[in-house]
N, CA, C and O atoms as a GROMACS GRO file, in nm:
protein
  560
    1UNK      N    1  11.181  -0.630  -1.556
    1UNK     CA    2  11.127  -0.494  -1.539
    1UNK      C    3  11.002  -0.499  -1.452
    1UNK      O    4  10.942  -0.606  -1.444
    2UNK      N    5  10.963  -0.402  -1.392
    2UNK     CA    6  10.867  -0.369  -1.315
    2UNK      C    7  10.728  -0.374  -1.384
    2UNK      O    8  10.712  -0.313  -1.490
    3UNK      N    9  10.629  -0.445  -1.327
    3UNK     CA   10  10.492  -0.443  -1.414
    3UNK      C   11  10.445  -0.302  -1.360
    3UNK      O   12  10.478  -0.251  -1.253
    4UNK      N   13  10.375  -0.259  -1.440
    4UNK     CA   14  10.321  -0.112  -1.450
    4UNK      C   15  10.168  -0.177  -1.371
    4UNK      O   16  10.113  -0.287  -1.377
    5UNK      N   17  10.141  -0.069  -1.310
    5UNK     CA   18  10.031  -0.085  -1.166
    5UNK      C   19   9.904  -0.067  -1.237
    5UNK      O   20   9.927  -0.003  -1.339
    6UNK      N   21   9.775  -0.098  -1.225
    6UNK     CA   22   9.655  -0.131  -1.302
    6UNK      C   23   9.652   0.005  -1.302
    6UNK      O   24   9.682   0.058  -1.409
    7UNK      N   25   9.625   0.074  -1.213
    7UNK     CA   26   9.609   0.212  -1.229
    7UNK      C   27   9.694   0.283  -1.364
    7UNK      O   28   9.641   0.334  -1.462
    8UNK      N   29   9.821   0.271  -1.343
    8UNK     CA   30   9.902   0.291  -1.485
    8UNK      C   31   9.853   0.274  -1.603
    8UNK      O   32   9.846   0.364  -1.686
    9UNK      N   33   9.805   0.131  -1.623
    9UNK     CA   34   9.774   0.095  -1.751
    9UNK      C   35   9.594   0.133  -1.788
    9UNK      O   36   9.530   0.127  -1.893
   10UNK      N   37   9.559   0.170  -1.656
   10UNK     CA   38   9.430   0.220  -1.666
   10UNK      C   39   9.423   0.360  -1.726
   10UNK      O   40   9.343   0.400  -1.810
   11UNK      N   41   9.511   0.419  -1.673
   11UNK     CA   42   9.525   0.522  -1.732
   11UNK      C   43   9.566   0.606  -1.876
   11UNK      O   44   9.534   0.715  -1.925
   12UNK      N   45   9.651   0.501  -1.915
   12UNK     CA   46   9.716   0.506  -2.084
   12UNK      C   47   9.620   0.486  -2.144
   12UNK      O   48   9.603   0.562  -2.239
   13UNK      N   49   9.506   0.372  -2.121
   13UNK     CA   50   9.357   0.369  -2.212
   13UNK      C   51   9.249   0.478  -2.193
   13UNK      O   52   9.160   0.509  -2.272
   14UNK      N   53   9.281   0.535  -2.055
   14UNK     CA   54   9.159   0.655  -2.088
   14UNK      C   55   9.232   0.743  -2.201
   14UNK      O   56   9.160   0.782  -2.293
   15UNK      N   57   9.404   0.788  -2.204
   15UNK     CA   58   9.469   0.930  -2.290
   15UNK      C   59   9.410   0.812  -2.440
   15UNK      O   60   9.338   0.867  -2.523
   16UNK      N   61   9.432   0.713  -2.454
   16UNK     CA   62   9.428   0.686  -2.576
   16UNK      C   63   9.270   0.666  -2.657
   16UNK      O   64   9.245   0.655  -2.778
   17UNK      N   65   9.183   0.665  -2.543
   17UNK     CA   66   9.006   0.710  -2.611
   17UNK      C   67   8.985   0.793  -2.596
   17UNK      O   68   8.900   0.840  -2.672
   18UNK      N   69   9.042   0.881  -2.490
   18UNK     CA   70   9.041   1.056  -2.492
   18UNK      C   71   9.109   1.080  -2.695
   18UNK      O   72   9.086   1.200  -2.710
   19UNK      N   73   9.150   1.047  -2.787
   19UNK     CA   74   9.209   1.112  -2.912
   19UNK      C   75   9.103   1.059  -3.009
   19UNK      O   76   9.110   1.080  -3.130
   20UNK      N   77   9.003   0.989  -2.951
   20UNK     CA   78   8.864   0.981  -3.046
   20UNK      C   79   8.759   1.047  -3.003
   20UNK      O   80   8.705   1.017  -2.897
   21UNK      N   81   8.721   1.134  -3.070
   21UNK     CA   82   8.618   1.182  -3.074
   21UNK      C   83   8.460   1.130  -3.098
   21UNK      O   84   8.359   1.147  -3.029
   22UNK      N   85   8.481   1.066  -3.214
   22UNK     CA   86   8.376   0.987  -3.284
   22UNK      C   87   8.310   0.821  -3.186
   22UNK      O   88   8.400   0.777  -3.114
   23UNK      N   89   8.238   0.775  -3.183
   23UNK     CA   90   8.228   0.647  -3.106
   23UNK      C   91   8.276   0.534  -3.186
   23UNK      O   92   8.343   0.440  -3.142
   24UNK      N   93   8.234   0.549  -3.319
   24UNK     CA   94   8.246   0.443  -3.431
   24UNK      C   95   8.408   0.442  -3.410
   24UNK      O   96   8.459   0.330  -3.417
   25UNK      N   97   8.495   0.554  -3.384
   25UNK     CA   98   8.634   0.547  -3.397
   25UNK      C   99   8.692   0.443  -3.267
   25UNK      O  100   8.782   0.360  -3.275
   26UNK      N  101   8.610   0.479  -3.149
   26UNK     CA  102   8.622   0.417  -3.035
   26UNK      C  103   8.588   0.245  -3.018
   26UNK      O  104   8.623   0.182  -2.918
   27UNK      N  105   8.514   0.184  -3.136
   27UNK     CA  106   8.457   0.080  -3.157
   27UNK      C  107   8.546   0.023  -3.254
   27UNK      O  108   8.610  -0.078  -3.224
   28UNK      N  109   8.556   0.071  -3.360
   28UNK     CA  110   8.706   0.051  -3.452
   28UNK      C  111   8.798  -0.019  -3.323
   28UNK      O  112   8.822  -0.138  -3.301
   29UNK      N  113   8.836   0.096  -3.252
   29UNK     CA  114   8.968   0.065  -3.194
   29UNK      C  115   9.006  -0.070  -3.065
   29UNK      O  116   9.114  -0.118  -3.032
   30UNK      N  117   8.853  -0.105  -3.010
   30UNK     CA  118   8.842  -0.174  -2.966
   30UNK      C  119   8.845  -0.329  -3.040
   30UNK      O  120   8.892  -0.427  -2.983
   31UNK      N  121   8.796  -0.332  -3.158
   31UNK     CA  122   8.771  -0.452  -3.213
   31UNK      C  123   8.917  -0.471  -3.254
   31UNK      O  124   8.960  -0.586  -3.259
   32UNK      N  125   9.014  -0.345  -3.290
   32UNK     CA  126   9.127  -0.422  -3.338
   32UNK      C  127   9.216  -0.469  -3.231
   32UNK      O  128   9.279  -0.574  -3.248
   33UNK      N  129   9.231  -0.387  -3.098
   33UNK     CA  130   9.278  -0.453  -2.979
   33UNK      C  131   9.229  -0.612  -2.986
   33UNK      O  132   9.303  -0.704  -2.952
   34UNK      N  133   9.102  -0.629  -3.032
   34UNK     CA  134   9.078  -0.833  -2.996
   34UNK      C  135   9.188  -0.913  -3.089
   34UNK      O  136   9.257  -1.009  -3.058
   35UNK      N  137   9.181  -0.823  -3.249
   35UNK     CA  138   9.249  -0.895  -3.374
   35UNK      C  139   9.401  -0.919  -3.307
   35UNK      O  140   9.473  -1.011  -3.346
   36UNK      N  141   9.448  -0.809  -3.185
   36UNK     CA  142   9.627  -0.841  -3.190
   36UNK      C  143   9.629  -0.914  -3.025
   36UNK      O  144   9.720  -0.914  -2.942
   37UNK      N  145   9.461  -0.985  -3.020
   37UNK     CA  146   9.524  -1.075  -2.904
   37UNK      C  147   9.563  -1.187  -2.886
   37UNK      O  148   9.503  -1.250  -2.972
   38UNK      N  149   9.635  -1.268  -2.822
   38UNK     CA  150   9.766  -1.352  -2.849
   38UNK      C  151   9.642  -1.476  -2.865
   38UNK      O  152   9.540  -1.484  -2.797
   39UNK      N  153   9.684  -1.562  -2.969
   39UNK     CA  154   9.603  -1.701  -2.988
   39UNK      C  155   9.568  -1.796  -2.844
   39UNK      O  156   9.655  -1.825  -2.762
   40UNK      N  157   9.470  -1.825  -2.836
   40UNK     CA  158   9.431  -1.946  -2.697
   40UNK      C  159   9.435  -2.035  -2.739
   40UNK      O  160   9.378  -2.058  -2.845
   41UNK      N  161   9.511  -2.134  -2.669
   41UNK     CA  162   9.508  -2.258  -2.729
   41UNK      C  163   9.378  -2.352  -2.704
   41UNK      O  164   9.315  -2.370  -2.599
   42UNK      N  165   9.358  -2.406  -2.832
   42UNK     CA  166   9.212  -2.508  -2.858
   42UNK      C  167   9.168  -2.554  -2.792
   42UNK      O  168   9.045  -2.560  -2.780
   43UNK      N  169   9.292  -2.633  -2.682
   43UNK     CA  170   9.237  -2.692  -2.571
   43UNK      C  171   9.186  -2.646  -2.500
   43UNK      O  172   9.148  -2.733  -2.421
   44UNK      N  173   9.139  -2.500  -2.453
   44UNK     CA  174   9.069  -2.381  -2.354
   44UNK      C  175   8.938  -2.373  -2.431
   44UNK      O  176   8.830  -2.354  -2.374
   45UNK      N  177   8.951  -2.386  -2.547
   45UNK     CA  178   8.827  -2.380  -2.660
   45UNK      C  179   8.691  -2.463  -2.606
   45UNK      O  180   8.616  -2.530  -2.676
   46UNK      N  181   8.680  -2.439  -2.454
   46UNK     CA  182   8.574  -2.586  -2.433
   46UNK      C  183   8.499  -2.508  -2.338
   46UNK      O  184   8.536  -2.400  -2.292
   47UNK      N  185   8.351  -2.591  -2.302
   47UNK     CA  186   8.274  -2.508  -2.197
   47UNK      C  187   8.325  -2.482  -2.091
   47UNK      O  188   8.297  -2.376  -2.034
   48UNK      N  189   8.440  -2.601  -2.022
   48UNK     CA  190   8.510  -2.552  -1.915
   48UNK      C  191   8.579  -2.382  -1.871
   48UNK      O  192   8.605  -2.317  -1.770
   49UNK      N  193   8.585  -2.369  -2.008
   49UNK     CA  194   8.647  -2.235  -2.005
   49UNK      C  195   8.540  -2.110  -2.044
   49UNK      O  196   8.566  -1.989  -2.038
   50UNK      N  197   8.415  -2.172  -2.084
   50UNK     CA  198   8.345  -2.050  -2.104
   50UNK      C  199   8.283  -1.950  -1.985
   50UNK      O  200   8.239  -1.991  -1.878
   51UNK      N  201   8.287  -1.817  -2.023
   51UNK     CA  202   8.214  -1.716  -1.930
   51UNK      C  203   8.105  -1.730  -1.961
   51UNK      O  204   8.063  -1.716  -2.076
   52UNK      N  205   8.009  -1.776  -1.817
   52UNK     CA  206   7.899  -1.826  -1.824
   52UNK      C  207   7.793  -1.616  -1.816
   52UNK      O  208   7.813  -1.516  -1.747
   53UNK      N  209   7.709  -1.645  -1.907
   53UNK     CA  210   7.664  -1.464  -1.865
   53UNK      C  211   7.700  -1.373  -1.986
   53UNK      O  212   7.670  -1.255  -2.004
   54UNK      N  213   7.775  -1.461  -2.067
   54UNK     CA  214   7.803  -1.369  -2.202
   54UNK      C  215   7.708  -1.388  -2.345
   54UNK      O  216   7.692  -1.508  -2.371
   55UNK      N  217   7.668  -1.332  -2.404
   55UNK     CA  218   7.571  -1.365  -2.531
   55UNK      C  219   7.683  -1.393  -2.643
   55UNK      O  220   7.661  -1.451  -2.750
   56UNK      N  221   7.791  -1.349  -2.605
   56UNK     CA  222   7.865  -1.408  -2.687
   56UNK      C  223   7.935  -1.531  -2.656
   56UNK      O  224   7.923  -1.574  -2.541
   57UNK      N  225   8.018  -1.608  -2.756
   57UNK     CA  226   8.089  -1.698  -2.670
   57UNK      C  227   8.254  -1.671  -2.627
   57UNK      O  228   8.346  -1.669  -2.708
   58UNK      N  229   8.268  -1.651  -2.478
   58UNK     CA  230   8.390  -1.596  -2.460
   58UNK      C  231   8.467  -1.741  -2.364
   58UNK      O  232   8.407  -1.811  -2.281
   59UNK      N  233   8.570  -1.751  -2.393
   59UNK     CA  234   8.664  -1.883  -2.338
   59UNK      C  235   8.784  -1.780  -2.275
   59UNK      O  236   8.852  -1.694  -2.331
   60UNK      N  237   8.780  -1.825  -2.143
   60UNK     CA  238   8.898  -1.707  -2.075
   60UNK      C  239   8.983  -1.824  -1.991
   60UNK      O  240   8.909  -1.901  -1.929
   61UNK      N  241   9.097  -1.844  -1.982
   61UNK     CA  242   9.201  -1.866  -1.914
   61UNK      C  243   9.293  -1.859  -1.848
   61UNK      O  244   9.394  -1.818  -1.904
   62UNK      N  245   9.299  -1.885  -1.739
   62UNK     CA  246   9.430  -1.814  -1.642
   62UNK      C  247   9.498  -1.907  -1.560
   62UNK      O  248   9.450  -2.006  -1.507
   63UNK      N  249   9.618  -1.866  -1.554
   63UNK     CA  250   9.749  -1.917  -1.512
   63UNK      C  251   9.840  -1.824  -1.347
   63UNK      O  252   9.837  -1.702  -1.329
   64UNK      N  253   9.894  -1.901  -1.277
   64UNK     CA  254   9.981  -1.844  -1.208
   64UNK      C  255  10.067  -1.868  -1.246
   64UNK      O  256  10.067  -1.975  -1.307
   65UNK      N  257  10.225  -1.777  -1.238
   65UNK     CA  258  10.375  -1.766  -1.275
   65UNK      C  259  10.446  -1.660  -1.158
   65UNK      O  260  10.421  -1.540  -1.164
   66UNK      N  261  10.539  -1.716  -1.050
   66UNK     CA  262  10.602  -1.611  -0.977
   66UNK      C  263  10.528  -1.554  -0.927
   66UNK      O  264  10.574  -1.448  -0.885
   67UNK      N  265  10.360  -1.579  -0.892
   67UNK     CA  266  10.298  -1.479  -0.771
   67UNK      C  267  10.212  -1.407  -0.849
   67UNK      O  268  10.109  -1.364  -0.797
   68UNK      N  269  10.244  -1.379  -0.997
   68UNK     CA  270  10.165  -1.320  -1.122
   68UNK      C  271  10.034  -1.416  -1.131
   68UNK      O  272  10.021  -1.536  -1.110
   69UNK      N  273   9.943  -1.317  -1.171
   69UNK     CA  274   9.782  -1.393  -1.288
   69UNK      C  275   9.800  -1.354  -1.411
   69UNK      O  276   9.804  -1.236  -1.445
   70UNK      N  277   9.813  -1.465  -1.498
   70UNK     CA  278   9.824  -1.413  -1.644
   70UNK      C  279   9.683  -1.506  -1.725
   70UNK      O  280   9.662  -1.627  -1.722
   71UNK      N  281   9.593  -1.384  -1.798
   71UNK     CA  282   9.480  -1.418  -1.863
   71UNK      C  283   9.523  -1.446  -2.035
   71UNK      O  284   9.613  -1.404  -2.109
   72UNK      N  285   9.443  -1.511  -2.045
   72UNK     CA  286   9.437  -1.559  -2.207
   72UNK      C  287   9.310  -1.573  -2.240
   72UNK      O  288   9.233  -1.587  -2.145
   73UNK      N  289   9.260  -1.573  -2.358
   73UNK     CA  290   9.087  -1.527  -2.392
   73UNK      C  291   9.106  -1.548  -2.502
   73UNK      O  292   9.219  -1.560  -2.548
   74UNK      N  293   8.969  -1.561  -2.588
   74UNK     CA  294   8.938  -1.568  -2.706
   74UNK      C  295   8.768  -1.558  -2.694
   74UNK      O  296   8.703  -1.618  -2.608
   75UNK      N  297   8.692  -1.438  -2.835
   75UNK     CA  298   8.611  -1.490  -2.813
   75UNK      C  299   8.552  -1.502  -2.984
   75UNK      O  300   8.627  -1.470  -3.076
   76UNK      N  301   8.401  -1.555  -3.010
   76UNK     CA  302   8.362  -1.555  -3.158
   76UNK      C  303   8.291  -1.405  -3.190
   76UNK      O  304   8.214  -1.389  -3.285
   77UNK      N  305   8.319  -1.328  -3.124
   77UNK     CA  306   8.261  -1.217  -3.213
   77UNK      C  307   8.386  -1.065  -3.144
   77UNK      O  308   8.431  -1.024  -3.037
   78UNK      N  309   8.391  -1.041  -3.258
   78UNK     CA  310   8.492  -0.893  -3.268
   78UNK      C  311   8.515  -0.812  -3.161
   78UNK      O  312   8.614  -0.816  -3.088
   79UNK      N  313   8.367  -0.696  -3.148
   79UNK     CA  314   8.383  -0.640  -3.013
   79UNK      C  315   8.371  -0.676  -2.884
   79UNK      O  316   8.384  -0.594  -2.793
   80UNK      N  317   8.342  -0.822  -2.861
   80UNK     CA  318   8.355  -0.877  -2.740
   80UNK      C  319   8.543  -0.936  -2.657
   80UNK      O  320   8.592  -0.933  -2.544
   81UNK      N  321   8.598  -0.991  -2.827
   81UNK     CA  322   8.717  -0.989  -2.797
   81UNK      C  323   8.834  -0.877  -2.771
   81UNK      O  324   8.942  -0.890  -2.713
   82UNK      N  325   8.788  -0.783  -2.822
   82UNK     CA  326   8.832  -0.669  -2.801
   82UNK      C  327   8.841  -0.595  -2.682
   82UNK      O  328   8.928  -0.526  -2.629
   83UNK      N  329   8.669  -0.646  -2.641
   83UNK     CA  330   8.705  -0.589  -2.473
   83UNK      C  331   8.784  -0.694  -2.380
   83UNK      O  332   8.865  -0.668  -2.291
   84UNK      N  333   8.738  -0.815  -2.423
   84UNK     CA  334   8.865  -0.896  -2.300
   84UNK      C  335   8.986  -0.862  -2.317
   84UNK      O  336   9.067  -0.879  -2.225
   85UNK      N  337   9.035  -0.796  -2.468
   85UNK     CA  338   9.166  -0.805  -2.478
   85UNK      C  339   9.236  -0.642  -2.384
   85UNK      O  340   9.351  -0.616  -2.349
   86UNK      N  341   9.089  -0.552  -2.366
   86UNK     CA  342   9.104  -0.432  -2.279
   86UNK      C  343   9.132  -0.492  -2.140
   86UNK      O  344   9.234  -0.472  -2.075
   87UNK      N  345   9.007  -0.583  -2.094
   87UNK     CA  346   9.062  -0.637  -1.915
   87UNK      C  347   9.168  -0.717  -1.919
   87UNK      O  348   9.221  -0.727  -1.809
   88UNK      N  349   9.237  -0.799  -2.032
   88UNK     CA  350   9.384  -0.844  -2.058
   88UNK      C  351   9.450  -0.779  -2.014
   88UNK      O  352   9.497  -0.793  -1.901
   89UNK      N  353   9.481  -0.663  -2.112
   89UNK     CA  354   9.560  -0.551  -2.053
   89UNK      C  355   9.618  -0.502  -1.967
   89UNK      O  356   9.738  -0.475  -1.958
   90UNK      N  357   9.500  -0.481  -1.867
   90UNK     CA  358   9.488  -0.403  -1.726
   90UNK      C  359   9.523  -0.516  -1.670
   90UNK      O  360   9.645  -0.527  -1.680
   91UNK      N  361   9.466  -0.626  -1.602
   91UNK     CA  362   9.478  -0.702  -1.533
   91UNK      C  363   9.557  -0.847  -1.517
   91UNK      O  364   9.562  -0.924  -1.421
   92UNK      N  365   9.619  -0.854  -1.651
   92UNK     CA  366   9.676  -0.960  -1.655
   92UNK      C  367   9.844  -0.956  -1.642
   92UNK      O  368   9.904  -0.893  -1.729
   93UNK      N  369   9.910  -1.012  -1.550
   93UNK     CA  370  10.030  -1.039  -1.499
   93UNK      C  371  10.030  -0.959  -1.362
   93UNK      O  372  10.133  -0.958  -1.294
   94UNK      N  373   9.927  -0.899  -1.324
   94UNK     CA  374   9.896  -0.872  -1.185
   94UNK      C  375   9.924  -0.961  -1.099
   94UNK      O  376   9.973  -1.071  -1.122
   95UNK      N  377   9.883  -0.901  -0.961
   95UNK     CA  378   9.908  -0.993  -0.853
   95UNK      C  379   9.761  -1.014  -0.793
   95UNK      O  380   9.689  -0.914  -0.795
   96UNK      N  381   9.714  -1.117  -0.747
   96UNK     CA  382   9.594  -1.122  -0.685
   96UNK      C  383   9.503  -1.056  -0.614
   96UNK      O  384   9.381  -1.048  -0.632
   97UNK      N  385   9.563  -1.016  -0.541
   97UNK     CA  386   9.509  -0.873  -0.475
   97UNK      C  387   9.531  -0.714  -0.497
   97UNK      O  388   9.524  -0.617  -0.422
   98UNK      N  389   9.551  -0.725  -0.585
   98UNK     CA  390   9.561  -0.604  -0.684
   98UNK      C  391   9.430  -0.616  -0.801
   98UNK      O  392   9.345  -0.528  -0.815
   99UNK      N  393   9.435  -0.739  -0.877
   99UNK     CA  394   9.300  -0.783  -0.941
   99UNK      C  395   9.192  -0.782  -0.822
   99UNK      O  396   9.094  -0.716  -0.858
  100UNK      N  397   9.179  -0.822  -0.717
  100UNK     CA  398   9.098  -0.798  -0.654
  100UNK      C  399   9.030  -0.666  -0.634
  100UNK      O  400   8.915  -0.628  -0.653
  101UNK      N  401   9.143  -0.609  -0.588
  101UNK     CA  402   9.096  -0.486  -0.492
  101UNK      C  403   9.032  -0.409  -0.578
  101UNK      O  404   8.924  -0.361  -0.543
  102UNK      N  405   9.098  -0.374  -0.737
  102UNK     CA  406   9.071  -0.332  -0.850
  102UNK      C  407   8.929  -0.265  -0.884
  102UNK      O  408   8.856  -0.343  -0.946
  103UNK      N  409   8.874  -0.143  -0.859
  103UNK     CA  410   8.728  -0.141  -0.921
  103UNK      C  411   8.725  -0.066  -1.047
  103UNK      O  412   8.638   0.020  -1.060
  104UNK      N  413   8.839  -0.096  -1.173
  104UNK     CA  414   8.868  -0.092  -1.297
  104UNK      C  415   8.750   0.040  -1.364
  104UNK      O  416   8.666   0.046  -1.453
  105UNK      N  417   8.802   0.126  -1.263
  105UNK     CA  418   8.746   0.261  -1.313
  105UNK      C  419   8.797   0.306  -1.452
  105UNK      O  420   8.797   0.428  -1.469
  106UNK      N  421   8.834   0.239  -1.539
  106UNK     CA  422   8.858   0.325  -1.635
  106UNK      C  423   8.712   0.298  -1.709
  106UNK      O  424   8.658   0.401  -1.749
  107UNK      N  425   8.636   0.170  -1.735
  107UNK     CA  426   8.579   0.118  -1.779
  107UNK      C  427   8.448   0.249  -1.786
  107UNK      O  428   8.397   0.267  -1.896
  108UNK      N  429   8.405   0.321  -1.684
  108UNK     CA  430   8.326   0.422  -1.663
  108UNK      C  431   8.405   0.571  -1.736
  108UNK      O  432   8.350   0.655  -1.807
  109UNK      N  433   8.542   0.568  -1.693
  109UNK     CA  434   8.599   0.648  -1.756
  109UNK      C  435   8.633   0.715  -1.938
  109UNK      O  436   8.662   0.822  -1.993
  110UNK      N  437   8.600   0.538  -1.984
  110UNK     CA  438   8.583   0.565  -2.127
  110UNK      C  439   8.445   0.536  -2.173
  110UNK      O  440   8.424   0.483  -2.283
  111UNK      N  441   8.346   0.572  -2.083
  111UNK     CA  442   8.216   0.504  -2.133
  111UNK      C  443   8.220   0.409  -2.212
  111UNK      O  444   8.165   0.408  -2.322
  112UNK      N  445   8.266   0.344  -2.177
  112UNK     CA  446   8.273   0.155  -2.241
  112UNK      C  447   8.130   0.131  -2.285
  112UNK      O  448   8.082   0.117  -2.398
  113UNK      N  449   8.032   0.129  -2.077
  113UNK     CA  450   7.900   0.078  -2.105
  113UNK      C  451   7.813   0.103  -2.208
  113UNK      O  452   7.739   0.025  -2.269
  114UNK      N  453   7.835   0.256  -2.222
  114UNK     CA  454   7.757   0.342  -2.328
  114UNK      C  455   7.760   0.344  -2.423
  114UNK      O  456   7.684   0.418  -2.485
  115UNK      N  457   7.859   0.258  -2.491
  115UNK     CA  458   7.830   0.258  -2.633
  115UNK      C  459   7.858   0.034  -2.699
  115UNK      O  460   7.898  -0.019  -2.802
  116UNK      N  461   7.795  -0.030  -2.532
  116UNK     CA  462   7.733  -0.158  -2.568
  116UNK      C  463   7.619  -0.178  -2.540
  116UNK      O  464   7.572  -0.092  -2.465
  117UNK      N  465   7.520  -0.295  -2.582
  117UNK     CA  466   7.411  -0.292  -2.570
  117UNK      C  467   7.371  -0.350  -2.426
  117UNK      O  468   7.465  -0.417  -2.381
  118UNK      N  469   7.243  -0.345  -2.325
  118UNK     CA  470   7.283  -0.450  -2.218
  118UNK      C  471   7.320  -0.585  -2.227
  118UNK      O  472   7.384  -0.632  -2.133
  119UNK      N  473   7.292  -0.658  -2.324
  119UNK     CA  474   7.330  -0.745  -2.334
  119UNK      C  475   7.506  -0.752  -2.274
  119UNK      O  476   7.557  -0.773  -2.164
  120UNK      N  477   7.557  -0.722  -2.407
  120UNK     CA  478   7.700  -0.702  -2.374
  120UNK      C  479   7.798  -0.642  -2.272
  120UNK      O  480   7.915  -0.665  -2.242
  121UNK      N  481   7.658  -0.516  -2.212
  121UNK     CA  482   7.724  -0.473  -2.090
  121UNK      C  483   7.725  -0.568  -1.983
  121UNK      O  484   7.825  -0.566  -1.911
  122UNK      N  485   7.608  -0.673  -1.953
  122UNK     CA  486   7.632  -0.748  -1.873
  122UNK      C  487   7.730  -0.838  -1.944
  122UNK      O  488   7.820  -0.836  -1.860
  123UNK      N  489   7.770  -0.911  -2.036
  123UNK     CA  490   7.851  -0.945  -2.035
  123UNK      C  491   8.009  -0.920  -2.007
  123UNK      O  492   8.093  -1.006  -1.982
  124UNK      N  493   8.023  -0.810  -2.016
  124UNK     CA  494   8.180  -0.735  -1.963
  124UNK      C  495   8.128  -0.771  -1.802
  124UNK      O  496   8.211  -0.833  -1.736
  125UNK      N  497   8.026  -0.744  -1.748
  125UNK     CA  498   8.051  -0.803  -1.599
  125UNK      C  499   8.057  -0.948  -1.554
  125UNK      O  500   8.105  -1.008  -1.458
  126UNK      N  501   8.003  -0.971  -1.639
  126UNK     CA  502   8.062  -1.138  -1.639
  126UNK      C  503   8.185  -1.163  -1.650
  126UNK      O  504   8.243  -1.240  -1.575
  127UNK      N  505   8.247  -1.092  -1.759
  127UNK     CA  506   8.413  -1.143  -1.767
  127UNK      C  507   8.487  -1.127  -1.608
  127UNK      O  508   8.544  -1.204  -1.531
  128UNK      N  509   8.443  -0.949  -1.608
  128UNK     CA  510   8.500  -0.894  -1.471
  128UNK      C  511   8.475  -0.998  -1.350
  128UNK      O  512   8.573  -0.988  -1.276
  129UNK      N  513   8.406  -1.071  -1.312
  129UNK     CA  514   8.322  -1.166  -1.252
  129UNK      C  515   8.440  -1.298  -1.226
  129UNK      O  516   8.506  -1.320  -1.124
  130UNK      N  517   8.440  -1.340  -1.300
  130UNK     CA  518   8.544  -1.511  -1.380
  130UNK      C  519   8.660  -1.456  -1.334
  130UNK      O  520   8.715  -1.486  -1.228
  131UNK      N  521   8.708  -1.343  -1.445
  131UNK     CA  522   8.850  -1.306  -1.377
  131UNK      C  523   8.931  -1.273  -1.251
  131UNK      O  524   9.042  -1.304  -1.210
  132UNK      N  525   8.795  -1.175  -1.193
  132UNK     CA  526   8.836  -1.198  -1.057
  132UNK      C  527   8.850  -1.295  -0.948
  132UNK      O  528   8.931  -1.293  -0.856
  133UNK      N  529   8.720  -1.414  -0.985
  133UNK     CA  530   8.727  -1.535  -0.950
  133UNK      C  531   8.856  -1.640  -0.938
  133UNK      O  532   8.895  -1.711  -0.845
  134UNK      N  533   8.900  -1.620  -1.058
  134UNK     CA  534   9.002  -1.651  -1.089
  134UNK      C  535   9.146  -1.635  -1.010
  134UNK      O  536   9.234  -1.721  -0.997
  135UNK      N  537   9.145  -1.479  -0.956
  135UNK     CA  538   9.237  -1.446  -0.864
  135UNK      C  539   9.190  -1.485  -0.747
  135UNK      O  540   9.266  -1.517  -0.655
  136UNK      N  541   9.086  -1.485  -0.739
  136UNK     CA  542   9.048  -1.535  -0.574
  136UNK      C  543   9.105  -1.665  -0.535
  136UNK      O  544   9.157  -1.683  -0.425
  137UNK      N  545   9.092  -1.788  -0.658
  137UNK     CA  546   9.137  -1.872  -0.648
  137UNK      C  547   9.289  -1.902  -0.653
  137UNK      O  548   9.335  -2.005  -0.604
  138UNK      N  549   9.348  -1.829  -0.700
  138UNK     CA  550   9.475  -1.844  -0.678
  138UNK      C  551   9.558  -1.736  -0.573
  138UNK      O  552   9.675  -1.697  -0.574
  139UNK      N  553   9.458  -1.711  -0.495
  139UNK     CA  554   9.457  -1.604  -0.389
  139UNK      C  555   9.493  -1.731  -0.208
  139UNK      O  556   9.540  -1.723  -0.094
  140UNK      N  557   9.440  -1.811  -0.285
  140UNK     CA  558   9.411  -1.909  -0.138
  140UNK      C  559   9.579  -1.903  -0.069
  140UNK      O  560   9.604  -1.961   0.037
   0.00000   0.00000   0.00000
């Protein structure tokens, strides 16, 4: 089947924080997106893999398959995994220049920033940062 275009899947997450009203509901919903993200294996569990820029500790991984970028992540605290498991989402089984080009407007769209602290907001640009890196490198 056809992968659905970042824009697509960008879009299903704004209708689905558009049905919270509340922020706490919006924070709920994020932390459980981290709980149903797929296990990383241990061996990624290492500084090699950490996003350098995060206050939390986040281990992100990526793979090429058929021309695809597919991400894998884990991190030690709730709402941080939750949001990688949001740029998962969007960006993972993409094509390189699609992650590239990407300026993952939803992120403004659901006031993400606004309801983390800076800390953490710079950390979501850190992820954004690695990951794209990531495609760059398998962009060559």
């Amino acid at each position: 089947s056809a992968m659905q275009s970042i824009a697509h899947i960008e879009n299903e997450i704004v209708e689905e924080f558009d049905l919270f009203d509340d922020q706490m509901d919006k924070y709920e919903y994020i932390i459980d997106l981290g709980k149903k993200l797929a296990v990383l294996d241990s061996k990624y569990l290492t500084d090699d893999f950490l996003v350098k820029g995060c206050q939390s500790k986040v281990w992100l991984h990526a793979y090429e398959k058929e021309g695809r970028i597919f991400f894998e992540a884990d991190s030690n605290t709730a709402i941080t995994k939750g949001i990688i498991a949001l740029l998962i989402r969007v960006l993972s089984g993409q094509n390189a220049k699609d992650i590239l080009s990407s300026p993952l407007s939803f992120i403004d769209k659901i006031n993400l920033r606004s309801h983390l602290s800076s800390q953490r907001s710079n950390g979501l640009s850190a992820m954004i940062v690695k990951m794209k890196a990531y495609a760059q490198s398998f962009a060559q």
